[in-house]
TORFILUM-142596 format. One line per field, with one value per residue (C-alpha): residue in three letters; x negated, y negated, z negated; chain. Coordinates in steps of 0.5 Angstrom, whole numbers, m for minus. Last residue first. Layout:
<recs>
type <- [ala,...] $
X <- [X,...] $
Y <- [Y,...] $
Z <- [Z,...] $
mol <- [A,...] $
</recs>
This chain:
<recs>
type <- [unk,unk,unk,unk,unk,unk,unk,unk,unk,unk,unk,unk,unk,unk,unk,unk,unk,unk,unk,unk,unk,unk,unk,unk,unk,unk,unk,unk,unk,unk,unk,unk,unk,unk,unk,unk,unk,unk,unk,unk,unk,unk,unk,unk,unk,unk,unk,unk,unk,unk,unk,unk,unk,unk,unk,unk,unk,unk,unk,unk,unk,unk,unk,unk,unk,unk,unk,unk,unk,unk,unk,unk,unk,unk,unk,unk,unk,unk,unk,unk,unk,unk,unk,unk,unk,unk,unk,unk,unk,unk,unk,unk,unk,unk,unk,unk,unk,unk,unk,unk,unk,unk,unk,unk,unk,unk,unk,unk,unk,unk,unk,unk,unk,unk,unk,unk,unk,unk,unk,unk,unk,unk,unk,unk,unk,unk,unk,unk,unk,unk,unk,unk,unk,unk,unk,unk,unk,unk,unk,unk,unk,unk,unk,unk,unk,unk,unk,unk,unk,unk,unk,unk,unk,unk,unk,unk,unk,unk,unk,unk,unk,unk,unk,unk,unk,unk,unk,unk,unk,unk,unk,unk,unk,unk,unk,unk,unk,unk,unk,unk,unk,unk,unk,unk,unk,unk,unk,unk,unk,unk,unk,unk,unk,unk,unk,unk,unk,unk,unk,unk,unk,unk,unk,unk,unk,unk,unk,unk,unk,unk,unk,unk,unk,unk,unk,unk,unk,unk,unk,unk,unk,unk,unk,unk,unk,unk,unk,unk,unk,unk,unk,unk,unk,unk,unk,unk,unk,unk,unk,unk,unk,unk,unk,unk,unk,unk,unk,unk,unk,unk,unk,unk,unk,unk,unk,unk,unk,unk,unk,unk,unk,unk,unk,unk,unk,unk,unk,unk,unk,unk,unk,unk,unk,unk,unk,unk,unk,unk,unk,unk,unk,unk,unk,unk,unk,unk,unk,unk,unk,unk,unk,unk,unk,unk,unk,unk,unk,unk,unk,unk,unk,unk,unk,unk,unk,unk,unk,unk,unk,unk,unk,unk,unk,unk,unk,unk,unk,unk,unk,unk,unk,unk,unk,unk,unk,unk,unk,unk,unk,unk,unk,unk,unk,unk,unk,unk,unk,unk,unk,unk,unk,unk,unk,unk,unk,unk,unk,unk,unk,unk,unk,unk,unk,unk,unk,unk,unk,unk,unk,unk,unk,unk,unk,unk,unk,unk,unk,unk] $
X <- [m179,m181,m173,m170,m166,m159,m156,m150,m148,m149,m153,m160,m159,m159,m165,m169,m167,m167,m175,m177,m174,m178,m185,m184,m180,m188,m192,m194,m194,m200,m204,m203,m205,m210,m214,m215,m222,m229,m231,m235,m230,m225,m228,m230,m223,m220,m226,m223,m216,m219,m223,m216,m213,m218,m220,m217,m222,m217,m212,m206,m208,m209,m201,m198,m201,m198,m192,m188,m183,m175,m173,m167,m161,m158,m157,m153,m147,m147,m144,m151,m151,m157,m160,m168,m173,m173,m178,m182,m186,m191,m190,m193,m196,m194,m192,m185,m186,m185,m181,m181,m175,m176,m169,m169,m164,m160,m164,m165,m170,m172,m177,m180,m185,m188,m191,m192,m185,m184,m180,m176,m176,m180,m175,m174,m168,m168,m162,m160,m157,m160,m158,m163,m166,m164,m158,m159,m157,m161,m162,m166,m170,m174,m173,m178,m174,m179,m180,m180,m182,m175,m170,m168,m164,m163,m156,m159,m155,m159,m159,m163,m169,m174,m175,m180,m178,m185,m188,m182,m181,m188,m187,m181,m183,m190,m187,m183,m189,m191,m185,m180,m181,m182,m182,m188,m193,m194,m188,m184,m189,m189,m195,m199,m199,m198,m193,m200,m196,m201,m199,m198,m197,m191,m189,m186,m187,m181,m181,m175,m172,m167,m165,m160,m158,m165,m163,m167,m171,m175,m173,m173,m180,m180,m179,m185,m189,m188,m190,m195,m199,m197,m199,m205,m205,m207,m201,m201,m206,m202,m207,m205,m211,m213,m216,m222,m225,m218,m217,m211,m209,m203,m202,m203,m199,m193,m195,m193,m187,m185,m186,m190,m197,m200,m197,m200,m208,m211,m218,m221,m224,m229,m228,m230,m222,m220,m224,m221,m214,m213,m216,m210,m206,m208,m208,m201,m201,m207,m213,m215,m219,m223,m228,m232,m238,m241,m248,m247,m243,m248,m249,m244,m239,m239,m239,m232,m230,m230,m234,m239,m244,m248,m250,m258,m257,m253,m245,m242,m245,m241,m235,m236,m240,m234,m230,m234,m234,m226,m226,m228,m233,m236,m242,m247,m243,m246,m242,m243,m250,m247,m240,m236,m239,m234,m228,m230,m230,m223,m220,m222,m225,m221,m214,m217,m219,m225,m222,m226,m230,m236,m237,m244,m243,m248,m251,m250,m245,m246,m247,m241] $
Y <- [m306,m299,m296,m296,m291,m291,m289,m285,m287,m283,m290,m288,m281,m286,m291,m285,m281,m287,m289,m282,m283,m290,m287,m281,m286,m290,m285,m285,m293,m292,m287,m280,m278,m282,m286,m292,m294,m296,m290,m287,m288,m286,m279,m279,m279,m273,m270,m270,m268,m262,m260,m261,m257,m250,m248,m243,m243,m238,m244,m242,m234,m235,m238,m233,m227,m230,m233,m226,m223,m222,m218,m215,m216,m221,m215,m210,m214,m214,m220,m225,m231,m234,m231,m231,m234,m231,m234,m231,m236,m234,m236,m241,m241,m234,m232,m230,m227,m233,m233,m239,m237,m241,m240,m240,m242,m248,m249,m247,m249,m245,m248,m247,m249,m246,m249,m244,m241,m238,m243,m247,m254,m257,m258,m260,m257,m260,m261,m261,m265,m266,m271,m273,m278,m274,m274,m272,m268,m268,m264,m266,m264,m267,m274,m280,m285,m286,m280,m274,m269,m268,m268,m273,m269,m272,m272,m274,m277,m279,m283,m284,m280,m280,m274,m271,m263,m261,m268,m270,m263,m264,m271,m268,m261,m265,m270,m266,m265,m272,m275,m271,m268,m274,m282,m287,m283,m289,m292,m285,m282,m274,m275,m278,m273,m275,m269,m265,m258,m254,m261,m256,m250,m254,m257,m250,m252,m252,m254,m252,m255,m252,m254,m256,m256,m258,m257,m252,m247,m243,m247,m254,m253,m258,m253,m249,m255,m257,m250,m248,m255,m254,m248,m251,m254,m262,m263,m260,m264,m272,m276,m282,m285,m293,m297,m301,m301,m303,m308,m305,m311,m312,m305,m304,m309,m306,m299,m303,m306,m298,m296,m291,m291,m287,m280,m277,m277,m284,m282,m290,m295,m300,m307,m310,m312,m305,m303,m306,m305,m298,m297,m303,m299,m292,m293,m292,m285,m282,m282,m278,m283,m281,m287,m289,m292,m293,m295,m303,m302,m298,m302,m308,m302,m298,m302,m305,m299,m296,m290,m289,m282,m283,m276,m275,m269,m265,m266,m260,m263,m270,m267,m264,m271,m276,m271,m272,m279,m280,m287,m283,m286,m280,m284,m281,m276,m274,m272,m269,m264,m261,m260,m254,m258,m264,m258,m255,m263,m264,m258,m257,m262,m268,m264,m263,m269,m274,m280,m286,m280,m283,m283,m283,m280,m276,m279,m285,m290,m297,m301,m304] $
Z <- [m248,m251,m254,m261,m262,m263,m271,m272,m280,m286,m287,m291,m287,m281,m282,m284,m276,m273,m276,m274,m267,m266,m269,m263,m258,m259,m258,m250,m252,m257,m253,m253,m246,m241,m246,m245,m242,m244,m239,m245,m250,m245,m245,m252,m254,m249,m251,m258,m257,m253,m259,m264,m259,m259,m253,m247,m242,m238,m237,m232,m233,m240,m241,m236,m241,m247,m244,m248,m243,m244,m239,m243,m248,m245,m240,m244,m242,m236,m231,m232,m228,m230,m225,m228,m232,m240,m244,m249,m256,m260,m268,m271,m278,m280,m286,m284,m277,m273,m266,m261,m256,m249,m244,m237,m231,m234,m239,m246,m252,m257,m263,m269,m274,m280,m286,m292,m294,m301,m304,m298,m301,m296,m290,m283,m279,m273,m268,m261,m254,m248,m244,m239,m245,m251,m256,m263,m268,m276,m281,m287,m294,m298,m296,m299,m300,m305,m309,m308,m313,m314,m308,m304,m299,m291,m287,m280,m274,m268,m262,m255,m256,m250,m245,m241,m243,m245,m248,m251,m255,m256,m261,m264,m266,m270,m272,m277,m281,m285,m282,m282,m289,m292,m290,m289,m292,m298,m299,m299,m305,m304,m298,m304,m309,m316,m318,m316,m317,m311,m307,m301,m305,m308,m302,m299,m292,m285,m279,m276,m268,m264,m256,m251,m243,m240,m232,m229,m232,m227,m220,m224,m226,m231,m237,m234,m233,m239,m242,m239,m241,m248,m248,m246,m253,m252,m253,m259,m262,m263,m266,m263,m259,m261,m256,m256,m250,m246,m252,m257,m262,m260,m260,m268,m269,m265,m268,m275,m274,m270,m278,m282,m277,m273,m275,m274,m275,m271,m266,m266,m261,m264,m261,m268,m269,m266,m273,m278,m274,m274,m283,m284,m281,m282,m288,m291,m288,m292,m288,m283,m278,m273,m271,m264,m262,m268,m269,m269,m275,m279,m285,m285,m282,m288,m293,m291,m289,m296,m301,m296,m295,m288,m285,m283,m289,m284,m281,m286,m291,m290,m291,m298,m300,m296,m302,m308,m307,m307,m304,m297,m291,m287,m283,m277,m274,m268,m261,m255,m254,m262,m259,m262,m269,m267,m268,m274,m277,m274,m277,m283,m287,m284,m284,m292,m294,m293,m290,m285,m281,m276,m269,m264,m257,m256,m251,m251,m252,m249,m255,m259] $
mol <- [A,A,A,A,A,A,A,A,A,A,A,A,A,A,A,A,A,A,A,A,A,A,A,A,A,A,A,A,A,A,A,A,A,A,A,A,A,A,A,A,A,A,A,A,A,A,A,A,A,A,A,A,A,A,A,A,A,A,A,A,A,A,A,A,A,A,A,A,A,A,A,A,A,A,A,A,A,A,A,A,A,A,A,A,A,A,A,A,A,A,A,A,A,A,A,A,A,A,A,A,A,A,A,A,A,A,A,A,A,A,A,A,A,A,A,A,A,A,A,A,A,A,A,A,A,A,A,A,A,A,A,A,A,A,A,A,A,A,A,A,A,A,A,A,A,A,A,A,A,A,A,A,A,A,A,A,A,A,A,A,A,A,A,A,A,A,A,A,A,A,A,A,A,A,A,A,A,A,A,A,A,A,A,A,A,A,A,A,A,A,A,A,A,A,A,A,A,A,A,A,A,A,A,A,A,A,A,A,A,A,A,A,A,A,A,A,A,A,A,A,A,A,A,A,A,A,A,A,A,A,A,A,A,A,A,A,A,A,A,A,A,A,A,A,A,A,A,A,A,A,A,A,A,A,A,A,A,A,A,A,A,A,A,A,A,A,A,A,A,A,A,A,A,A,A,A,A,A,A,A,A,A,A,A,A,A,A,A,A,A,A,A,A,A,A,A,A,A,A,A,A,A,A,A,A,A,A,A,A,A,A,A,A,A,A,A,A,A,A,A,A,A,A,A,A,A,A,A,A,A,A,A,A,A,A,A,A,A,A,A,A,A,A,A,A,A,A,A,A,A,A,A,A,A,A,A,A,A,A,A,A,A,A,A,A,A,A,A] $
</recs>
């Protein structure tokens, strides 16, 4: 790979939805920084609908293979959006060619595959886990506010939901994809559950160390595929608590929640019904309440907190993205969501399939 000038060149492998709407309209923020020279999709009709949001100099390919053979040398980084079971194969193509690759989550369908990937990691070309949300500066407030032992104290327990009607999301396709356990590597936990997972490790800076987990496997699933799940589990620092997961809901779009209490503080996310993810307040003073009335009170929105501590606000998947060019640029690993950094999230949804498949409490498998 050439020197990246500027802009960095890159280029789309996965045309769908993720890809069109969120990724593309955060490279589009950065004119002066990034040029996408190629989008690469099986589905024609969808490396040309992305494609036209780039200009009329974007290259339209229909595999990696002839992708690469025409416009290698130009690349210096991908963004992958592929279906879940193409992350390896597509991750490992381009580490090969020493081409560092932006992999949507979750990275890989297993911690065997994440391991390959990982061998395969050069410190120029690497792979960086599309994992937006800890580049959310809420995020940021809220790792540090739960850190904080004079604010929050000790960590105690949590509640995770994430929900989605999985019959809007596939508008009745009865052959999607994400329905098929062999091909999205699981159901709801990981096509969606990632997401609560992954960044309740980064605010609280604990790793899962066991899981319990009952799952539905409810039609259109197919596959082993969960329809639905609740799970208990017991993190690094001894925080407990569960998730409830499901895509059976039958008028719910995709939402996610969390509530988590310390020691001193507590947070409360709380969506309104049709809201994607519902603002969170935070309560921080004497725990030592001795007056009824006063659990009622002083709960403040992390809003205002939140804008001060960032007053340039941006969209995460636009921060991921500079985060991605930054170590392109420096021909180093990224800083945040590497491989490594992921690893206890493939590992804990890896336990938590392997225990509702057993019934049986299952340990987490840990970074050696």
């Amino acid at each position: 790979m050439t020197t990246p000038p500027s802009p960095t060149h890159i280029a789309f492998v996965g045309c769908g939805g993720i890809a069109y709407n969120q990724h593309a309209k955060a490279v589009l923020s950065f004119p002066d920084e990034f040029k996408v020279v190629a989008v690469c999709d099986p589905t024609r009709p969808n490396a040309e609908k992305l494609a036209e949001r780039f200009g009329s100099e974007t290259a339209i390919f229909e595999s990696i293979e002839e992708m690469y053979d025409a416009i290698g040398t130009e690349l210096h980084g991908v963004v992958l959006t592929t279906p879940h079971d193409a992350h390896l194969p597509g991750g490992l193509f381009f580490l090969e060619r020493g081409i560092p690759v932006l992999i949507e989550k979750p990275v890989t369908l297993n911690l065997a595959e994440l391991k390959q990937l990982q061998a395969a990691e050069t410190a120029g070309a690497f792979v960086q886990v599309g994992q937006m949300q800890r580049f959310d500066p809420e995020a940021w407030w809220l790792k540090d506010f739960v850190q904080s032992a004079e604010r929050f104290g000790r960590p105690i327990s949590f509640d995770l939901n994430i929900w989605q009607n999985i019959h809007g999301y596939t508008r009745g396709n009865s052959d999607h994809w994400i329905l098929n356990g062999k091909k999205a590597g699981g159901g709801i936990c990981t096509s969606v559950g990632v997401h609560p997972l992954d960044i309740l490790r980064f605010i609280t800076g604990q790793d899962f160390v066991e899981v319990t987990a009952k799952g539905r496997f409810d039609a259109p699933f197919v596959e082993g595929a969960e329809s639905s799940c609740s799970a208990l589990f017991e993190m690094s620092g001894g925080l407990t608590g569960t998730l409830h997961a499901s895509y059976q809901p039958p008028r719910i779009p995709y939402a996610q929640r969390l509530v988590l209490f310390g020691e001193r503080g507590s947070l409360f996310q709380n969506n309104k019904i049709g809201d994607y993810a519902g603002p969170y307040t935070m309560v921080s003073e004497d725990p030592h309440i001795d007056d009824f009335m006063a659990m009622f009170g002083n709960f403040t929105p992390i809003a205002e907190e939140v804008k001060q501590a960032y007053p340039e606000k941006s969209n995460p998947f636009a921060l991921q993205l500079i985060h991605f060019r930054e170590a392109i640029l420096e021909d180093r690993k990224p800083e945040e969501n590497t491989l490594e950094k992921n690893f206890n999230t493939i590992a804990v949804l890896e336990a938590i399939a392997k225990s509702m498949q057993s019934g049986e409490t299952v340990k987490v498998e840990t970074l050696s």
